[in-house]
N, C-alpha and C positions, 0 to 999 in steps of 0.2 A: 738360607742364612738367617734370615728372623726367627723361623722353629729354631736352631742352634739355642740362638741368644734368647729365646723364649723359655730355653728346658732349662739350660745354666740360671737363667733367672728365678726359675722354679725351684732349682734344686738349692740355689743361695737361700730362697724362701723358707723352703723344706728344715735346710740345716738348722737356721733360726730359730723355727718352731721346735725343733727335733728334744728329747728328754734331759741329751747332754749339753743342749744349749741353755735352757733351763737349769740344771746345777750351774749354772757359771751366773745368774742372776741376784743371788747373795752374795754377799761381802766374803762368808766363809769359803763357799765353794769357789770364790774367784782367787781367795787366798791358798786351796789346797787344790784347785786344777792347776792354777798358775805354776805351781810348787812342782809336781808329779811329770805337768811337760817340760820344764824347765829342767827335771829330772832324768827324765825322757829322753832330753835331745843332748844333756850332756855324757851319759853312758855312751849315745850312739856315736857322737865325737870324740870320744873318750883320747883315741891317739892323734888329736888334733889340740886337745884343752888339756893335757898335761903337759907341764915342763920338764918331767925325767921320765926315763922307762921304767917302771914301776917295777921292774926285776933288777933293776943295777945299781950294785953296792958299793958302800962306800965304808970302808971298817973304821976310818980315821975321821969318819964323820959321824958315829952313833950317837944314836942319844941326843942330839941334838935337839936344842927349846927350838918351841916356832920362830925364825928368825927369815928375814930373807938370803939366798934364793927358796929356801924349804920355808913356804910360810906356815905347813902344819906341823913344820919336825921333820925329824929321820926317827926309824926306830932301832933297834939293838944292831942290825945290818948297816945301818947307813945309809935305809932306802928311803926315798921320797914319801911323807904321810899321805900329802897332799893325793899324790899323784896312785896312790892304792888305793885310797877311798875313793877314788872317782871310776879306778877298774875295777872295784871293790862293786858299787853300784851297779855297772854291767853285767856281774857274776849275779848279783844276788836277784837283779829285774830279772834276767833272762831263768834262769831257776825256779822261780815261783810263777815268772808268768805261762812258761811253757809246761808246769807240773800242773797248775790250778786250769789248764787248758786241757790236758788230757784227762784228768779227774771229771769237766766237765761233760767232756764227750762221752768218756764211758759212766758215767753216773746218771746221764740224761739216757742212756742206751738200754741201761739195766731197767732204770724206774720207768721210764716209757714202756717197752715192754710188760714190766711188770701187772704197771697201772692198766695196762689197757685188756691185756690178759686173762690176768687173773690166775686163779686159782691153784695147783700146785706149784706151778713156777714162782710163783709170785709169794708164795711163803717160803719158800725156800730162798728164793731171793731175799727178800726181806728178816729173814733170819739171821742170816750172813751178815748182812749189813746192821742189823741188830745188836750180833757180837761185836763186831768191831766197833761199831758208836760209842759199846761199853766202858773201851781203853782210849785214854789217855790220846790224843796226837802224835805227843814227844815220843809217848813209847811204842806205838807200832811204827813211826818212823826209825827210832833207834833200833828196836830189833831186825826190820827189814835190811837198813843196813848195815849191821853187826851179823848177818848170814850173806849178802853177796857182797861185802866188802866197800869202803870209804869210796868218796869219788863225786863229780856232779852227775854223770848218769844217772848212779844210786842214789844219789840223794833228789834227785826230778822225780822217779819211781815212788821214795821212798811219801815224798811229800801228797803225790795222787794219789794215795791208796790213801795213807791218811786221812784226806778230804772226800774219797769215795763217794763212803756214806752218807754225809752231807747230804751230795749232789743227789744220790739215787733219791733219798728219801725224799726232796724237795720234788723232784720231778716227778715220783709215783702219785703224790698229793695231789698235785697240777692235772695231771692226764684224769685222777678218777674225778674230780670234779670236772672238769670240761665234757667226759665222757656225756654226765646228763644232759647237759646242752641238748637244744631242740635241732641244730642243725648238724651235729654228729650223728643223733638216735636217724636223723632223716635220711645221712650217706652210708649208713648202716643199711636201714631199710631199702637204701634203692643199691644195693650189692655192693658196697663200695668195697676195693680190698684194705685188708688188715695197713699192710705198707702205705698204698695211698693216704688211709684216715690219718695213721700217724707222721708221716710228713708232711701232709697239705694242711692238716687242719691245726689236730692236738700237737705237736711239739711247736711248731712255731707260735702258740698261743699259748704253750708254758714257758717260753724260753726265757719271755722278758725277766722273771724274777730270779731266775738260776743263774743270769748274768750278772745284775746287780749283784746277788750273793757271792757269786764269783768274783766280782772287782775287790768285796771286804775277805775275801778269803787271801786276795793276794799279799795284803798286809801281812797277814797271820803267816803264808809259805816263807814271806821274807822274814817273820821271826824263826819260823822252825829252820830256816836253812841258817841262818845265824847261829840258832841254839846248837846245831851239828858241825857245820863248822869251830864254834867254840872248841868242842868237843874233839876235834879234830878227825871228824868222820864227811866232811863236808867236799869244798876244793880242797886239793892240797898241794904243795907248796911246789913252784915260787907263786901258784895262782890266786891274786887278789880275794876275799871278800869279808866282809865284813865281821863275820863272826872268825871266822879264823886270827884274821887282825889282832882281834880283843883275846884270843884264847894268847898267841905268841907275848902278846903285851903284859899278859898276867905276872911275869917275872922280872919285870921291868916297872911293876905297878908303880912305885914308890919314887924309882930314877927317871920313870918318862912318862908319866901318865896319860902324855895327850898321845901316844899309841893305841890306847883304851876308847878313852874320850873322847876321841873328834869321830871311830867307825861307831860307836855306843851311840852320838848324836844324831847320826845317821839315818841308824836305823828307826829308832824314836821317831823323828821328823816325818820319814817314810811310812810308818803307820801309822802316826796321827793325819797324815796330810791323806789318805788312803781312804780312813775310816771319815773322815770327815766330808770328802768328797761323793762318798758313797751315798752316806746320809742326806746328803744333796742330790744325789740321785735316784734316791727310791722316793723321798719327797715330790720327785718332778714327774715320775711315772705313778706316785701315789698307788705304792702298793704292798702295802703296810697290812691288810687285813689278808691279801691272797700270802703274804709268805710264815702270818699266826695260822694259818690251815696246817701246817706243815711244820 
């Protein structure tokens, strides 16, 4: 019973110390972690903390100003503002987090490899990723899916591949510097295999910065999945999110604007609060000169 209450005491300790307890130490980052969970828990609640179904219409209620029971509106349907921008936030976390997740996996897969490698793999690889760093986000998202068609699958796909290169490139950086390390050159020399060095040692010794990079990437997937949605290549309809919201509102700009305005807000918020909490966390892992390597 004591070990119990001794390890929980430990790990209460641990957390404390840990790099994300640390971002929450400024005023800023208490302001944009606060914001992100708060975010967080209400996507997860989503059909608990709306007051209508965010698909059910009402034709004799469109257009309607914020008033209550709709404290953000209805738009051109008669549907709930309120109650889309809040499913609207579901669509677009789960989207960018699970696309900037797979981006990370294989982008950590490739550059590990690469980095640790070498040589024709590793220009070849890096060629590749090369090219695509060349173009745009928006547009190898948009052509990706403009050839296997609109959708949030496509658009999760669309958004990891975008962010690829990124990852790879960060992570090739990470592995060839640790490589010199005295205690790599040493499990080298004492046989170690290729698999072992790179899971035991080098990726969990590059991971830290590929992650923070990754939390600021999620901002950016939640704009690119906005900009496609806009676009109407995103979810599509009756499914909430944010960029779609503002593309359907575009014809209503004039008669309902807070159709626009309140998911536009949104998303703004969402990437300020993002980038700001990031910044608070590379501050607390302090590691500002290992991700100018890269």
């Amino acid at each position: 019973m004591i070990n119990i209450i001794g390890k929980k005491i430990g790990a209460i300790s641990w957390l404390r110390r840990s790099p994300l307890a640390k971002a929450f130490n400024s005023w800023l980052g208490k302001i944009a972690g606060g914001f992100l969970v708060l975010l967080l828990l209400t996507a997860i609640f989503a059909p608990w903390i709306t007051p209508f179904d965010y698909a059910a219409q009402n034709l004799m209620n469109g257009n309607a100003p914020p008033a209550w029971p709709h404290l953000l509106g209805t738009d051109q349907f008669g549907r709930d503002v309120f109650s889309r921008v809040i499913y609207g936030a579901r669509t677009s976390l789960s989207v960018s987090v699970t696309a900037i997740s797979i981006s990370i996996v294989a982008g950590m897969t490739l550059g590990a490899a690469a980095g640790y490698f070498g040589g024709i793999f590793e220009r070849v690889v890096m060629t590749i990723v090369d090219l695509t760093w060349s173009f745009p986000d928006i547009l190898i998202a948009l052509i990706f899916v403009a050839i296997i068609g609109p959708g949030l699958t496509s658009t999760i796909f669309a958004i990891a591949i975008a962010y690829l290169a990124q990852f790879t490139r960060l992570t090739r950086a990470q592995i060839v510097r640790l490589k010199q390390e005295t205690f790599i050159e040493a499990s080298i020399n004492l046989g170690g295999k290729p698999r072992h060095i790179l899971l035991r040692h080098l990726i969990p010794n590059a991971i830290t910065p590929v992650i923070v990079i990754g939390m600021l990437a999620v901002g950016d997937g939640i704009v690119l999945e906005a900009t496609l949605g806009f676009f109407g290549l995103g979810a599509q309809p009756p499914t909430p999110s944010w960029g779609a919201m503002m593309s359907s509102g575009t014809a209503q700009l004039f008669l309902s604007p807070w159709v626009i305005i309140f998911p536009g807000m949104a998303v703004a918020a969402t990437v300020i609060a993002v980038n700001l909490f990031g910044d608070e966390l590379i501050r607390a892992l302090d590691i500002r000169d290992r991700l100018k390597e890269a």
